[in-house]
ZAMARGU-4260 file (C-alpha; in steps of 0.2 Angstrom, whole numbers, plus 5000, padded with zeros to 4 digits):
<rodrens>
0) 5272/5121/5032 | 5266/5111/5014 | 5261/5092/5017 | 5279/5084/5012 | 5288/5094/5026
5) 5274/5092/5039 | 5271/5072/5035 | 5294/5071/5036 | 5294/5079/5054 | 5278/5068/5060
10) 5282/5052/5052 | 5300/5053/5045 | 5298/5033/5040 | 5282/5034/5028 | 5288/5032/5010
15) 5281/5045/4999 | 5285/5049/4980 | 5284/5062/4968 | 5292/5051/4955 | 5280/5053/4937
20) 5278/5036/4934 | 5271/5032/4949 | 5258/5048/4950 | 5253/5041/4935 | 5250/5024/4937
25) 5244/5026/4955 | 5231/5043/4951 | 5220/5032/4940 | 5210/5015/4941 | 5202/5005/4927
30) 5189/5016/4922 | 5200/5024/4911 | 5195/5040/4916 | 5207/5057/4912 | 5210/5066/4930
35) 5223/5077/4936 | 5241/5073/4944 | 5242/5069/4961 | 5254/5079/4972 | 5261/5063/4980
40) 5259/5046/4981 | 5261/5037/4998 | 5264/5021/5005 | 5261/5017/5024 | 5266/5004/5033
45) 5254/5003/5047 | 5239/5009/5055 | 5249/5021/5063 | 5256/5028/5049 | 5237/5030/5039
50) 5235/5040/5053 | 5249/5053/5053 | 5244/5056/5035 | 5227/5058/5040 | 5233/5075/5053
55) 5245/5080/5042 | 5232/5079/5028 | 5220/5092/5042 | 5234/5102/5045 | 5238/5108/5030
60) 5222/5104/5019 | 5228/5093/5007 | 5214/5081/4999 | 5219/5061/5000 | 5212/5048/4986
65) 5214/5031/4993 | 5221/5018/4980 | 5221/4999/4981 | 5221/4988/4966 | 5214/5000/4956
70) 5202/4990/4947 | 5186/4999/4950 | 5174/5006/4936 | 5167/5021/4942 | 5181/5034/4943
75) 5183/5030/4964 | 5202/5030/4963 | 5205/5045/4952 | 5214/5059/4956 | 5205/5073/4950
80) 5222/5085/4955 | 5233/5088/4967 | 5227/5075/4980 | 5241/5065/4992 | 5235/5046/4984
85) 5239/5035/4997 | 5243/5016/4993 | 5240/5002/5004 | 5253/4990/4993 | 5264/4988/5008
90) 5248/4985/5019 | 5247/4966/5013 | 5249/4956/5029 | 5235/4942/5031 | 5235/4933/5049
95) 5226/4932/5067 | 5217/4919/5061 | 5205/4913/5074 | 5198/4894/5072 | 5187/4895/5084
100) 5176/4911/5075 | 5183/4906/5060 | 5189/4924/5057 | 5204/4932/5049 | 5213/4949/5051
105) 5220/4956/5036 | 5227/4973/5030 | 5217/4982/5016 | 5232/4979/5005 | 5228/4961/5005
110) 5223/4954/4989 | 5207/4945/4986 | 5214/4930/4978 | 5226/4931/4991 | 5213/4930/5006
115) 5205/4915/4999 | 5221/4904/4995 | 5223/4909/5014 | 5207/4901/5018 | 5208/4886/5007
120) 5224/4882/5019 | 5213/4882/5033 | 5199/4871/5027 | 5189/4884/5023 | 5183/4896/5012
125) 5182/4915/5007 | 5166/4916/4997 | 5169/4934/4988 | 5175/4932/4968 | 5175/4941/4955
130) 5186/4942/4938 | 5197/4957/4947 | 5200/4945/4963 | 5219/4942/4959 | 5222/4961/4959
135) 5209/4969/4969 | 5212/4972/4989 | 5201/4968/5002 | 5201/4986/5008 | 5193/4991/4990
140) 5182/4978/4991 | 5175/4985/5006 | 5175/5004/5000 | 5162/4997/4988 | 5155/4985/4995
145) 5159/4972/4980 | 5148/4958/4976 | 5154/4945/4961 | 5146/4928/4955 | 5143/4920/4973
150) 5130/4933/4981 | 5115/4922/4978 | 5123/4913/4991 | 5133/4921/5002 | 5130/4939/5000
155) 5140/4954/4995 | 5156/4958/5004 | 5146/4967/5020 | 5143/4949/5022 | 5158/4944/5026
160) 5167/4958/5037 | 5166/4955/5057 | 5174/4969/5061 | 5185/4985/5053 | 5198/4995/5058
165) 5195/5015/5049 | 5206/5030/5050 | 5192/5044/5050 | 5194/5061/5040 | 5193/5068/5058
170) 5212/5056/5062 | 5202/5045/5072 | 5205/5026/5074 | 5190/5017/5075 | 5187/5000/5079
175) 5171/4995/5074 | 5162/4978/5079 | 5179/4971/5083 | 5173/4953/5078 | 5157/4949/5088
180) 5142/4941/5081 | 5131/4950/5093 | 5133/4968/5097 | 5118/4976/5100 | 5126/4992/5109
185) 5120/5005/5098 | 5124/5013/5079 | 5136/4998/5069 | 5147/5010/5061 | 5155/4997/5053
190) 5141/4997/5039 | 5144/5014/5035 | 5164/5013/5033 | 5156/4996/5020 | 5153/5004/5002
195) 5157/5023/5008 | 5171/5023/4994 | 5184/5030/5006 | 5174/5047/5008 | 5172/5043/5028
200) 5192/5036/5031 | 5203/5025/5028 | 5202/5005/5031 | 5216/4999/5038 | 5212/4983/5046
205) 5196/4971/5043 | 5193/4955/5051 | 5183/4943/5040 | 5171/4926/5041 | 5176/4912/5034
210) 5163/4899/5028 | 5165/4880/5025 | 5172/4876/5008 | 5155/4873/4999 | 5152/4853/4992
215) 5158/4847/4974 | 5149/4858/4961 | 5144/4855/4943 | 5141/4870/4933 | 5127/4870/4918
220) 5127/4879/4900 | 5112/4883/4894 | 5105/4889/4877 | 5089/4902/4880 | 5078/4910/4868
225) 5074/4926/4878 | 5073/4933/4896 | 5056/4927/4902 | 5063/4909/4900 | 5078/4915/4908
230) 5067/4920/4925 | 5058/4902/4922 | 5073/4892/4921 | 5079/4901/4936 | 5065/4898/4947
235) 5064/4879/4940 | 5081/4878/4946 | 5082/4885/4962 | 5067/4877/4968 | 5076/4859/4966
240) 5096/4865/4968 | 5106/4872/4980 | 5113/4885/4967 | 5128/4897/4970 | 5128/4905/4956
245) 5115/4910/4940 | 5124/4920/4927 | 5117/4926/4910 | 5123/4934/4896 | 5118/4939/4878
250) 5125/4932/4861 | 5135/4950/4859 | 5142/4946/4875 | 5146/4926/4869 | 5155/4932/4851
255) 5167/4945/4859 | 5173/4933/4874 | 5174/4917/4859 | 5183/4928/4847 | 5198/4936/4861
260) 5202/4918/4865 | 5197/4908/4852 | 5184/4897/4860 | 5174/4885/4853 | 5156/4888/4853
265) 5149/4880/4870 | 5133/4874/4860 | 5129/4866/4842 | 5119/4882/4839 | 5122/4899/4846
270) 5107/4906/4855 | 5102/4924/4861 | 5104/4921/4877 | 5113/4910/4889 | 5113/4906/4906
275) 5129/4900/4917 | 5124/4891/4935 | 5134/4884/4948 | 5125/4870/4959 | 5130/4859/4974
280) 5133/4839/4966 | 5137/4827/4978 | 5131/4811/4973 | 5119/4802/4961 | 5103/4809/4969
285) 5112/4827/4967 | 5114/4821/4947 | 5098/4816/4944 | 5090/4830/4950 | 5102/4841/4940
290) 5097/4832/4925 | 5079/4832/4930 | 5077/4851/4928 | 5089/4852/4912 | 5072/4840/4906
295) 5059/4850/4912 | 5066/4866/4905 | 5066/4857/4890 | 5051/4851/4890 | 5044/4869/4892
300) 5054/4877/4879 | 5062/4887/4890 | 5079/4881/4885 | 5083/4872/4868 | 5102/4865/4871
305) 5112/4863/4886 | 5129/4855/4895 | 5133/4850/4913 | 5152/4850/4916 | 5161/4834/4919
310) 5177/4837/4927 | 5185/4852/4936 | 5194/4859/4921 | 5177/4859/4912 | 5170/4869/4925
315) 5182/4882/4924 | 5180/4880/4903 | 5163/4886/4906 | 5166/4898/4918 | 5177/4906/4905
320) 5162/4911/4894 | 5156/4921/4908 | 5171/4928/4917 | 5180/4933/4903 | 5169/4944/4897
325) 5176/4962/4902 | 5194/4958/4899 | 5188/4953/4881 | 5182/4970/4875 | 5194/4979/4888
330) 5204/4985/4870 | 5189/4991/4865 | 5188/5003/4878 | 5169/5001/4882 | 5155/5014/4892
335) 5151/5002/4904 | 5134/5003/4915 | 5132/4991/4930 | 5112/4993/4935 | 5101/4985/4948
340) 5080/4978/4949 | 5074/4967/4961 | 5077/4951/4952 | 5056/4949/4946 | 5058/4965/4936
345) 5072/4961/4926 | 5066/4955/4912 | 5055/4970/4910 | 5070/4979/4914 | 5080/4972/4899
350) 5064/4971/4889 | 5062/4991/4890 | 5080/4995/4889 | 5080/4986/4872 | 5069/4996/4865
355) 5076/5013/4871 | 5093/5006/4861 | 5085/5000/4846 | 5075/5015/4844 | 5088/5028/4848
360) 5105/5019/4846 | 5102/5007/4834 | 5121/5005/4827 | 5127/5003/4842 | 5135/4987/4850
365) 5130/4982/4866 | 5132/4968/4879 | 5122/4965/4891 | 5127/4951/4905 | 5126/4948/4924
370) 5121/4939/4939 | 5103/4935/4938 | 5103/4928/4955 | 5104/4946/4960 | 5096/4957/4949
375) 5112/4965/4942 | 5115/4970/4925 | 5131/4973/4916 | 5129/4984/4901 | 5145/4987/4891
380) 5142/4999/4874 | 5156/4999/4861 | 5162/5014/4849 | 5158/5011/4833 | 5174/5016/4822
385) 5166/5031/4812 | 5160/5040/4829 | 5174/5050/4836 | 5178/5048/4854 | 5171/5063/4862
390) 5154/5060/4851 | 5154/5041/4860 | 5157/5046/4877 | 5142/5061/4875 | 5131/5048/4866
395) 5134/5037/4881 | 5130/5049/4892 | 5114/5054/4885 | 5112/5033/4886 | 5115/5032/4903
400) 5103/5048/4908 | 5089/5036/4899 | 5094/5021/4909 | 5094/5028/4924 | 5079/5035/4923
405) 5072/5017/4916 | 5081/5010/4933 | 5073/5024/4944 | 5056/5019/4938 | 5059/5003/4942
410) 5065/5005/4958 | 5082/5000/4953 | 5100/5006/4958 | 5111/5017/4946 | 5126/5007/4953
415) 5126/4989/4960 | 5143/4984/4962 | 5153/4997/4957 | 5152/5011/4967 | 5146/5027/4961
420) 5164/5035/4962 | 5166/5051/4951 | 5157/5044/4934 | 5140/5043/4943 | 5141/5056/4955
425) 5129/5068/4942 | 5115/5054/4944 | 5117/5049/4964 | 5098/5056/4963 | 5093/5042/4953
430) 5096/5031/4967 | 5095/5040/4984 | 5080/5055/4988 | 5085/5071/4991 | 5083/5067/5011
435) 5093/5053/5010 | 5107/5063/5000 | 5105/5076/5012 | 5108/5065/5028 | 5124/5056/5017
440) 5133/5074/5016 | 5130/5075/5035 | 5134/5059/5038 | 5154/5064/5029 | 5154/5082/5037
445) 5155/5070/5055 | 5168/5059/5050 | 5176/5072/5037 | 5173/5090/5043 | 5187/5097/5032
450) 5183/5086/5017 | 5198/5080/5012 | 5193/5062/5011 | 5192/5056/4992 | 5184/5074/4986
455) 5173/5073/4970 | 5168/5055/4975 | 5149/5051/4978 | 5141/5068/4979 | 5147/5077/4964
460) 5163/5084/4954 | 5171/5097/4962 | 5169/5116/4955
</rodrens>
């Protein structure tokens, strides 16, 4: 019996397609990246029904690819071919919220933006944002383990998750944590489900913390002439503020986001690098201590022009410089790196990498941006128009074997936000040691002994 007929007779109700449109839409994500046509897409309703796909999927070996919002980077949600995609896009319920723990139960369908309207209704706050955050779901934010602008605060999105509902590969419902704040009864399987791209199960229920909503902020533009000022105004800064947020980004990155939407330039004079911060301002003394540091800086050289926002719709004016970034060159269909150091070696990070693209790429243009405040670095390289496609995706590839190798010798990450998906999967030993890798693939082979949970993701590209 194939999967459609064995799925009908054990779950009559589940909505599945064939439909081309759909298999289509639904078989990609916004990596762009060419797959293969899924054999169906479905749509459960339920925990229930995840898990009658889930045995159906074992009885009759048919590979699933989980889909969410679809706004991943690294190939994660690509059918690479003849995979069931399931969709959690009827899976949006948000509610059991709890004001006592200040936890909410949603479904992974839930989207981001969503989850933190939800909060604001309550008094309180869903910390996780990033520019995807009105189309991503909470259950592909989990699957990576996304991060954004706020994680020198309040963490990544493991952060945040009490406890998580998972559909193994096996057709097991796991309840893991279930909400507690102390649990010290063995292995937290919840942390494994957390950034294990759906190649262990299926999320289908997450409980999450909610924070107080943080104090009336101020966010500050600043002009800076290169990185080691950067780490000193970020150290200068920190020491006196209470900073959510420390964002930088170069003057490539600055003319692409002014030029899609026509902004003014934030400054007098452009600069080649900028820095974007985020700091707690409630009252005069919170002011003065602001404008303290923007003095000190000054003083030092570190910065040579700057402005503090003055009203809300400032804030989110400069946060446009900053957040629209990606969408700006999106057109331009750029190789996109997302790269990891502990936050003291980014500057010799950058400072090496520079050299590797002046001395080997030297027509290229790239941007480099991210969130100082945790050592991530956003590098987007655009096709110049004489270099045919292929020749820019194998040039880029030759690029990001060099930077990995840059990140590996300094300890870094070949993936810090974005998962590693199918794009990085060649260069997972960048990253991990062969031990580590090893005990992952046993790790999978527990909760998915016949391998049908988001094949190709991770580990390696199918033969």
């Amino acid at each position: 019996m194939n999967f459609a007929a064995t799925i009908a007779k054990a779950c009559p109700g589940l909505k599945l397609t064939t439909e081309p449109s759909v298999l289509e839409s639904h078989g990609r994500d916004w990596s762009d990246l060419e797959g293969g046509a899924p054999l169906a897409v479905a749509f459960p309703n339920s925990g229930e029904e995840v898990r009658q796909l889930v045995l159906a999927a074992r009885q009759t070996a048919t590979p699933l690819v989980p889909s969410g919002g679809r706004t991943g980077l690294s190939g994660g949600a690509v059918s690479l071919g003849g995979e069931v995609v399931v969709s959690f896009e009827r899976m949006r319920r948000i509610g059991d919220y709890d004001p006592v723990d200040r936890t909410v139960t949603v479904e992974p369908g839930a989207i981001t933006q969503s989850v933190q309207q939800f909060a604001l209704e309550q008094g309180l706050y869903y910390p996780v944002s990033f520019a995807s955050e009105g189309s991503s779901h909470i259950g592909g934010n989990i699957a990576t383990n996304a991060g954004g602008i706020r994680v020198l605060r309040y963490g990544l999105t493991r952060d945040r998750v009490a406890g998580v509902k998972v559909v193994t590969g096996r057709g097991d419902l796991l309840d893991c944590n279930r909400g507690l704040v102390k649990n010290a009864s063995g292995y937290d399987l919840r942390h494994l489900f957390i950034g294990s791209e759906g190649t262990l199960g299926l999320v289908v229920e997450a409980t999450l913390r909610l924070v107080d909503p943080p104090p009336p902020s101020r966010v500050m533009l600043l002009a800076v002439q290169d990185m080691n000022s950067v780490m000193n105004v970020f150290r200068r800064l920190q020491s006196s503020l209470a900073l959510s947020a420390f964002e930088f980004l170069d003057d490539r990155s600055m003319f692409h986001v002014r030029r899609a939407y026509q902004l003014p330039g934030p400054l007098e004079e452009d600069s080649p690098w900028y820095v974007i911060t985020e700091f707690d301002c409630d009252g005069e003394a919170d002011e003065q201590a602001a404008l303290a540091c923007f003095e000190s800086c000054l003083e030092r050289g570190w910065v040579s022009d700057g402005v503090v926002s003055q009203s809300e719709r400032q804030i989110a004016e400069l946060w446009r410089y900053r957040e629209g970034i990606a969408e700006s060159v999106a057109p331009l269909a750029p190789y996109k790196n997302d790269l990891s150091v502990r936050i003291s070696r980014v500057p010799e990070f950058l400072s090496r990498l520079q050299g590797l693209l002046s001395e080997h790429y030297p027509a290229y243009d790239v941007l480099r941006y991210g969130h100082i405040g945790d050592g991530n670095i956003h590098l987007n390289i655009l096709r110049p128009e004489h270099v045919s496609r292929q020749e820019f995706k194998d040039r880029c590839e030759d690029i990001s074997q060099k930077c990995y190798e840059l990140t590996a010798q300094l300890g870094g990450s070949a993936s810090a936000e974005h998962g590693i998906g199918i794009i990085k999967a060649p260069w997972l030993g960048t990253t991990r040691s062969e031990a580590e890798i090893e005990m992952m693939r046993g790790i999978k082979n527990v909760f998915d002994p016949d391998g049908i949970m988001n094949p190709g993701k991770i580990f390696e590209r199918p033969g």
